[in-house]
KOLTIKE-285244 format. One line per field, with one value per residue: residue number from 0; residue in three letters; x, y, z of N, C-alpha, C in turn. Coordinates in steps of 0.2 Angstrom, whole numbers, plus 5000, padded with zeros to 4 digits. Layout:
BEGIN
nr = c(NUM  ...) $
rest = c(Ala  ...) $
n_east = c(X  ...) $
n_north = c(Y  ...) $
n_up = c(Z  ...) $
ca_east = c(X  ...) $
ca_north = c(Y  ...) $
ca_up = c(Z  ...) $
c_east = c(X  ...) $
c_north = c(Y  ...) $
c_up = c(Z  ...) $
***
This chain:
BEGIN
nr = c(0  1  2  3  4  5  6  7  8  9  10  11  12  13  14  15  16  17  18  19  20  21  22  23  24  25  26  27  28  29  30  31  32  33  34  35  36  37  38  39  40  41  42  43  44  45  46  47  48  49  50  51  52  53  54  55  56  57  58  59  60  61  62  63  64  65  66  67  68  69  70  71  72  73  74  75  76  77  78  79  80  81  82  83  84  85  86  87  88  89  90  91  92  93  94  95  96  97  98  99  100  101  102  103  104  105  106  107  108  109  110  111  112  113  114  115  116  117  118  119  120  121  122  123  124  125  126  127  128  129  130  131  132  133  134  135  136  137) $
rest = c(Unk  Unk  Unk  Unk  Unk  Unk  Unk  Unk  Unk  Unk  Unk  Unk  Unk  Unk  Unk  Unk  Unk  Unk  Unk  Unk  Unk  Unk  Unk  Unk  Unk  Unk  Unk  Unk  Unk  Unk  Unk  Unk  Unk  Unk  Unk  Unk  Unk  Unk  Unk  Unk  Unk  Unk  Unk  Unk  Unk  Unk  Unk  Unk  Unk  Unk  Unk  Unk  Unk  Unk  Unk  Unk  Unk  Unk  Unk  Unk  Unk  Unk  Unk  Unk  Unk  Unk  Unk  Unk  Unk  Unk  Unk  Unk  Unk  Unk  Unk  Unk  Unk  Unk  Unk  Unk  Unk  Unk  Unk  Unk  Unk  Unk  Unk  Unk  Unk  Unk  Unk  Unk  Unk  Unk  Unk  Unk  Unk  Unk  Unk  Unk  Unk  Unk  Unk  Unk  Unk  Unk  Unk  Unk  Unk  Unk  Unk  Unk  Unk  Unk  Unk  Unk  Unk  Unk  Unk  Unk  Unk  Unk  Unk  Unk  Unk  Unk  Unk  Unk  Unk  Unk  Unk  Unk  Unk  Unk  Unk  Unk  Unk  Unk) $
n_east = c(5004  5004  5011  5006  5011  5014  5003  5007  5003  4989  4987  4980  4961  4946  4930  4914  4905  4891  4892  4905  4911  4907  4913  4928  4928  4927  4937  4949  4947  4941  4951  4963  4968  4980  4974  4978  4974  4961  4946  4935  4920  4920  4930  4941  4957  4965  4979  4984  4995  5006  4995  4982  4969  4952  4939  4925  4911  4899  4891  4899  4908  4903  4903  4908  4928  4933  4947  4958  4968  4969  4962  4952  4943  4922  4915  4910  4899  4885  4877  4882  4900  4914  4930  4945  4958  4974  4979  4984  4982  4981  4980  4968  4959  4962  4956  4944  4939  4942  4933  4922  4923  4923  4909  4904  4895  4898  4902  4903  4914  4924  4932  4939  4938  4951  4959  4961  4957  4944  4936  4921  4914  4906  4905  4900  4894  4887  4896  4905  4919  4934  4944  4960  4968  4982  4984  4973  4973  4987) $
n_north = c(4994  5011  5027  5043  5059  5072  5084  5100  5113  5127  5132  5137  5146  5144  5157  5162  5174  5183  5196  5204  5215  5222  5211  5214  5228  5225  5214  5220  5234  5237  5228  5228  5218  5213  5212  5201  5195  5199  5194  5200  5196  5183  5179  5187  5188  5186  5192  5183  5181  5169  5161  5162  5170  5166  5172  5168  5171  5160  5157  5158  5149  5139  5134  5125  5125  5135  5138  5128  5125  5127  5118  5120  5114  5113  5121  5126  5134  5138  5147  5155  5153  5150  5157  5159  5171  5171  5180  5191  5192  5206  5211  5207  5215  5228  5223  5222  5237  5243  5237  5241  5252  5256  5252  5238  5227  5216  5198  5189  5186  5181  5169  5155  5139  5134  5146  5153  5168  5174  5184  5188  5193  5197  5195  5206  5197  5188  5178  5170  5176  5176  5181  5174  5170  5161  5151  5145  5132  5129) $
n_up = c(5000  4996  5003  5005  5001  5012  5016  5015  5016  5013  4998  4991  4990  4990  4991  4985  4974  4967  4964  4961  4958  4971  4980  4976  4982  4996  4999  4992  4997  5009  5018  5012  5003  4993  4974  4965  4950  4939  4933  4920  4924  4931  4941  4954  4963  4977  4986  5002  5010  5011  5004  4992  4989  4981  4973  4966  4953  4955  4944  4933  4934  4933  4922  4907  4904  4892  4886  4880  4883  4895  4904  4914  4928  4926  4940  4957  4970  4981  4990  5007  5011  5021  5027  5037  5042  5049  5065  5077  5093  5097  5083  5081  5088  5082  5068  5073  5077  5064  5054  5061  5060  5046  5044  5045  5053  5069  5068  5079  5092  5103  5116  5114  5120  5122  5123  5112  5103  5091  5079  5069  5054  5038  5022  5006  4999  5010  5014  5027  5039  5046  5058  5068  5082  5080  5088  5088  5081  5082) $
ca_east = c(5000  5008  5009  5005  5016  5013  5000  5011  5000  4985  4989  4974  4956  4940  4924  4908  4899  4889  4894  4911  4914  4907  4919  4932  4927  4927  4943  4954  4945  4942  4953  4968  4971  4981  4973  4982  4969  4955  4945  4930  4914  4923  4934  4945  4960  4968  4984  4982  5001  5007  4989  4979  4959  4950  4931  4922  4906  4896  4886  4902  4913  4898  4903  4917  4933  4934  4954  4962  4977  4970  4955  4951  4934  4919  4916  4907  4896  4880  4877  4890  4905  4919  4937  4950  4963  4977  4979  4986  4974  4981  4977  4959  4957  4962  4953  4938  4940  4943  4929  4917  4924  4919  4900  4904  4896  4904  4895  4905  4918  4925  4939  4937  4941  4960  4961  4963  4954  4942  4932  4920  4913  4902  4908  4895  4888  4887  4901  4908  4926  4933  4953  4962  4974  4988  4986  4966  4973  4994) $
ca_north = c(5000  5016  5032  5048  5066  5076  5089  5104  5120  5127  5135  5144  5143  5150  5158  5161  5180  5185  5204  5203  5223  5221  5209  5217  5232  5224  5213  5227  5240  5238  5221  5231  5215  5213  5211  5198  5194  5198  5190  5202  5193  5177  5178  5190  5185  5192  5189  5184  5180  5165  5161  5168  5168  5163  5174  5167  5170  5153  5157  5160  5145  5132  5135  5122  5132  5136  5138  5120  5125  5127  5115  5121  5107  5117  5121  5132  5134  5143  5150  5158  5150  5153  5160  5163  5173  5173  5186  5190  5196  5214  5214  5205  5222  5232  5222  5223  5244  5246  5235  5247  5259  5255  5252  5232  5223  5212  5192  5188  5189  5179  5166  5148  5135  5133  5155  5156  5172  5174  5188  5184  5197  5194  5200  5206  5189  5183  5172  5172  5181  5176  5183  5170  5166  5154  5144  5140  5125  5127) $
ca_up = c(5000  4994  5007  5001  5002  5018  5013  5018  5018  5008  4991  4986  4995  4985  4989  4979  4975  4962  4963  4959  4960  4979  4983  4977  4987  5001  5003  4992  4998  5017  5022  5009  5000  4985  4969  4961  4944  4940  4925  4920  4928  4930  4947  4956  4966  4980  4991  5008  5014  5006  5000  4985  4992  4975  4975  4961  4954  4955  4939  4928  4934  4933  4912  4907  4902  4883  4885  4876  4888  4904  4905  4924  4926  4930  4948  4962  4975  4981  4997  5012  5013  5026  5026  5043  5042  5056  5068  5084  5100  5096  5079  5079  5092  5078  5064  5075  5078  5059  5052  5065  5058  5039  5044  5045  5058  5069  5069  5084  5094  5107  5116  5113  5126  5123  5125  5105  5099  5085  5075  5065  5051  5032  5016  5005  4997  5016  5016  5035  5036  5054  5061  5073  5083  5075  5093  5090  5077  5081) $
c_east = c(5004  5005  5009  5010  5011  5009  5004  5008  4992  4987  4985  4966  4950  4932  4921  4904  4899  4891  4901  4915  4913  4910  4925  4935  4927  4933  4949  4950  4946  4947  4960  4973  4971  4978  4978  4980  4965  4951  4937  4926  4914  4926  4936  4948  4964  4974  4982  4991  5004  5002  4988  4973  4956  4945  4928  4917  4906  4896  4892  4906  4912  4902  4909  4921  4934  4941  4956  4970  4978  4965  4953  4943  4931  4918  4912  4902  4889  4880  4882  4893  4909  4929  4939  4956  4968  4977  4981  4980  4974  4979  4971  4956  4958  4957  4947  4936  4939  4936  4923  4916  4920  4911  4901  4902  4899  4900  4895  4912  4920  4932  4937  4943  4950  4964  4961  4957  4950  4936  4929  4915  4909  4905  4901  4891  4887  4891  4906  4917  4926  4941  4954  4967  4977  4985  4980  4970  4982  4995) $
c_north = c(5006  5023  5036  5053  5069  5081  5095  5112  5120  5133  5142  5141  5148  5151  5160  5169  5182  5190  5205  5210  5225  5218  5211  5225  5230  5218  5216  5232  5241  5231  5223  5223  5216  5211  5208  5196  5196  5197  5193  5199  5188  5176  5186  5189  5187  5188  5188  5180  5174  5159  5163  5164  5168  5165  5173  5169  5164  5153  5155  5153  5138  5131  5133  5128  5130  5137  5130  5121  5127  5125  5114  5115  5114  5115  5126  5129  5140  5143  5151  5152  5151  5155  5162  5163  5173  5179  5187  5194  5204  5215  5212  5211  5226  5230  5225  5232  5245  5242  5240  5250  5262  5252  5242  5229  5218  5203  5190  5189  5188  5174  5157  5143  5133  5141  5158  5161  5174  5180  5187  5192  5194  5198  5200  5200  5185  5177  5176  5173  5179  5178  5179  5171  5160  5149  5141  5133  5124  5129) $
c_up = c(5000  5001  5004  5003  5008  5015  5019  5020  5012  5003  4988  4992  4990  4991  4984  4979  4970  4957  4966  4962  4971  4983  4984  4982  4994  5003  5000  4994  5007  5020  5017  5006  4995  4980  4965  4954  4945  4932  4924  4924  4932  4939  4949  4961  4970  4985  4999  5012  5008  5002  4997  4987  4984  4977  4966  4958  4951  4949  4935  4929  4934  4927  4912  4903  4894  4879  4884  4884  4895  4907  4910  4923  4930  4937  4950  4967  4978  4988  5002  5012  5020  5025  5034  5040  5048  5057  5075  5087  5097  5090  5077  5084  5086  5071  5067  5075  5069  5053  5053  5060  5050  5039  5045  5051  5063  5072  5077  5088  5102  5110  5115  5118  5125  5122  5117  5103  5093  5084  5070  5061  5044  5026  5014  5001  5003  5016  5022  5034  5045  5051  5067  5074  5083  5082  5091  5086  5080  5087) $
***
């Protein structure tokens, strides 16, 4: 029986929002991610450290690819997703200040039985957007 390679990190991670331009505005706009692609109607791809967060729209990425040289399979998803980004205690204080500050409510916002810190927030297609601490999982 063959063993497989240590899966070492996550590469890429995708959410799903219809309104492409709204997403944009909201994790380069208020969350000051890089804009790494962006494919008219299709996607737009943003850096998140040594990730790149993948925001789809569903409708566009159901429809197989029509590039011969990059035959991605169709794919997607309907309804909220989720996404956590790391963050120490002092900066999930400062997300949580600067989210306010941009009219952003806040879902939650508390300590989980082993002390690790989490903030939980909504981008506009309602998919839940939370900020950790590295210990909740490490």
């Amino acid at each position: 029986m063959s063993i497989p390679p240590k899966i070492t990190g996550v590469l890429e991670a995708a959410l799903y929002a219809a309104d492409l331009d709204r997403a944009e505005a909201f994790y380069h706009g208020v969350l000051n991610m890089e804009v790494v692609l962006r494919l008219e109607q299709r996607h737009v791809f943003f850096r998140a450290g040594q990730t790149i967060l993948l925001v789809f729209n569903p409708e566009e990425t159901a429809k197989p690819s029509q590039n011969t040289r990059m035959p991605v399979p169709a794919h997607g998803a309907h309804g909220p997703g989720h996404v956590c980004f790391r963050a120490s205690r002092d900066e999930i204080s400062r997300w949580r200040a600067h989210v306010l500050d941009q009219g952003i409510a806040v879902d939650a916002e508390f300590d989980w039985p082993n002390g690790a810190r989490s903030l939980y927030i909504r981008d506009p297609a309602g998919n839940s957007v939370e900020f950790a601490e590295p210990h909740l999982w490490f």
